[in-house]
N, C-alpha and C positions, 0 to 999 in steps of 0.2 A: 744520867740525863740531868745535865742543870734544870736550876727554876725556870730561866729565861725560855726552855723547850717545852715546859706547859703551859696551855692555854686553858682561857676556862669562855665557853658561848653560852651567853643566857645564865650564867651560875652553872652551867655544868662543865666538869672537867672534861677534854677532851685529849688523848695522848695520838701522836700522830710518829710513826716511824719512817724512816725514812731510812733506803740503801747505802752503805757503805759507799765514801765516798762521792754521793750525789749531795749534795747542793741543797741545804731544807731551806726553810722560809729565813728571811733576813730576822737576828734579836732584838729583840727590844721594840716590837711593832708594840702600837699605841693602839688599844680598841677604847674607840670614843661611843659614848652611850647612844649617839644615833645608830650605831652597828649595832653594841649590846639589844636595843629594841627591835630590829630587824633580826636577829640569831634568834631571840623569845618568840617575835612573831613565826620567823620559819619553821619550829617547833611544834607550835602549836600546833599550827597547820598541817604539818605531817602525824601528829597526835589523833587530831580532829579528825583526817582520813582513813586512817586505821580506824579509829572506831570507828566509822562510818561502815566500813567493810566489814567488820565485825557484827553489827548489829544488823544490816545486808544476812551475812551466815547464818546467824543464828536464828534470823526470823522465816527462813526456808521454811517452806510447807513440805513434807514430806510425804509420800503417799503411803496406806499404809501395808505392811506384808504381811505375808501370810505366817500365822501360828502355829506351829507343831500341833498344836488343840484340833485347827479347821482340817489337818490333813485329812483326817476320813478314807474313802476308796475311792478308785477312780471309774467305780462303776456299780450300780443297784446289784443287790445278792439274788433277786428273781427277774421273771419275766414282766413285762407291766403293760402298757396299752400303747397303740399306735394310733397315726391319724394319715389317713390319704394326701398325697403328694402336692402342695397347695406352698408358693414363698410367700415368705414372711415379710410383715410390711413394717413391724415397730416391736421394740422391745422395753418390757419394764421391770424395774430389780427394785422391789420398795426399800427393802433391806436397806441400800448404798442412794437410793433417792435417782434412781437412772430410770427416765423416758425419753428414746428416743426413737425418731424413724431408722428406717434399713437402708442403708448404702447395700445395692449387689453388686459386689466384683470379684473378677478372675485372678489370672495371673499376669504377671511383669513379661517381659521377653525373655530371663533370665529361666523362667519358668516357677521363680518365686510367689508369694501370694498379694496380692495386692494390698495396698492398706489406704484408709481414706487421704486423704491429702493434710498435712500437717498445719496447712496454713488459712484452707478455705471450709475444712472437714472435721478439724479434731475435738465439733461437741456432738459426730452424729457417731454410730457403731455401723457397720459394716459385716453382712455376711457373705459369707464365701460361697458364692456363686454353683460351684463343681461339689460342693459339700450334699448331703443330704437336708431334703427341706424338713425345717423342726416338728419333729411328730411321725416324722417316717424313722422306717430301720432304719440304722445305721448312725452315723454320726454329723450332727450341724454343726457346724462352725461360726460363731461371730466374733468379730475382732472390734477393736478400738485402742485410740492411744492412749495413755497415762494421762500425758500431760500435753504443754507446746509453748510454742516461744509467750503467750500470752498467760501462761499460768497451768492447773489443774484442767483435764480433757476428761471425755465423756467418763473413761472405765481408771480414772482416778483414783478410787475407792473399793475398786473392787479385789485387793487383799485382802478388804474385811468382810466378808463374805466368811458363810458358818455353812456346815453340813443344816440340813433343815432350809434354810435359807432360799424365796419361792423366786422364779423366773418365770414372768408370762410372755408372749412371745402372740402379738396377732399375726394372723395368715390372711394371703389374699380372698378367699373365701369366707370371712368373718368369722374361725372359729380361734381362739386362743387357747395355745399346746401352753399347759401348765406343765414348771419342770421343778424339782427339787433338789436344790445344793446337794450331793454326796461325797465332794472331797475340794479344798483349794490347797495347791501347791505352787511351788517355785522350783522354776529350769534353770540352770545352768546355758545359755543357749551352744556353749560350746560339749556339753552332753545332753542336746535335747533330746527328749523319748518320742520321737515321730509314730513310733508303733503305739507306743500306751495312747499318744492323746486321739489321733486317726486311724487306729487300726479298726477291723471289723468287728461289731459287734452285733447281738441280736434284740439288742431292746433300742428304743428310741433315743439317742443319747443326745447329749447339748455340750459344746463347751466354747466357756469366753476366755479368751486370750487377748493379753496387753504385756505390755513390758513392765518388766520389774528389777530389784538389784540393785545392785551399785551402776551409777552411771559413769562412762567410762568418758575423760573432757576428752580424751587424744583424739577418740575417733566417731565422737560427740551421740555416740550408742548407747543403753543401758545394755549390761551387760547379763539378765536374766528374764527370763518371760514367768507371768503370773496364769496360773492353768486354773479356770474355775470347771470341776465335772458337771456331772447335770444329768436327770434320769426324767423322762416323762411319766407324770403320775394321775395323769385327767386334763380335761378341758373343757372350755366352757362356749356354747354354742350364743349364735346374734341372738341378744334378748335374755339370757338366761341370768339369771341373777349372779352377782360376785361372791367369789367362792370367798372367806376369812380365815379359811384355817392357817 
């Protein structure tokens, strides 16, 4: 390739191929410094956007996951206390800094589980209606989203979550079922354990669920759920002082 076939835009060399037999640009073209300043300026500008997107990436809040440390069990090693059949009206996780009221809801038509509304809902949590109410046998459910088009949501934080770790939970009847972190995990949702997290058990059990994982752009899902366990260990009745342990 002669000289006359390189060009150089802005001070940069630029080599340009061109098919056998087609036709390239005419020799000997003249670039006059109002074009040289227009090729710097178009540069830049495509420079300046990338790093714009770059710094966009890199400044992602991330939520955080769960640690091989917090896995724990997904259920107390004894029996522990119950409380009479009363829903629950708000929950608070001091650990992650979460108070909020209860959304109750059911299920979707598909027969799935409902989840708050993404758009008018994602700083309140939500319990599952059909679930057991917190403090009876068997297992409550409360759910919340990660995140939303607006930033971090209610259960945001809630990967950081530790075994030990207190869940208070008031009831319509002013008593609040205190629970105790016993295991945070991460699902696969394409092998979710439907038995471990809602199967039957005999103690009081709790568990919060949000999305976690890699978020997938195709089908604009996260592609695992965050499972916090939960074991009731006492409560505290209207009036009674705050427990601190």
């Amino acid at each position: 390739m002669g000289d006359a076939e390189w060009r150089r835009i802005a001070g940069l060399r630029v080599v340009v191929s061109w098919p056998e037999g087609h036709p390239g640009p005419p020799p000997g073209v003249v670039v006059t410094p109002r074009a040289r300043i227009a090729g710097t300026l178009g540069v830049l500008l495509i420079l300046s956007g990338l790093l714009a997107v770059g710094v966009v990436l890199l400044s992602q809040i991330h939520a955080p996951q769960p640690s091989a440390a917090a896995a724990g069990t997904t259920s107390a090693s004894r029996l522990g206390p119950r409380l009479r059949r009363s829903p629950p009206v708000s929950v608070q996780i001091p650990a992650i800094g979460v108070d909020s009221a209860l959304l109750h809801l059911g299920v979707n038509r598909n027969g799935t589980m409902r989840v708050p509304s993404i758009t008018t809902a994602s700083g309140r949590a939500a319990w599952f209606k059909y679930s057991a109410t917190p403090g009876q046998i068997g297992v409550s459910v409360i759910e919340g989203h990660v995140d939303s088009y607006q930033g971090p949501a209610v259960f945001f934080r809630l990967g950081a979550l530790r075994p030990g770790d207190r869940v208070d939970v008031r009831l319509a009847d002013g008593v609040t079922a205190i629970f105790r972190v016993t295991g945070v995990r991460e699902y696969l949702k394409s092998r979710y354990p439907a038995r471990t997290i809602y199967g039957s058990t005999r103690r009081a059990a709790l568990r919060l669920i949000t999305c976690g994982g890699s978020f997938d752009y195709a089908t604009r899902h996260y592609q695992s759920s965050t499972v916090v366990f939960a074991s009731l260990t006492s409560s505290r009745r209207p009036g009674q002082a705050r427990a601190h342990r």
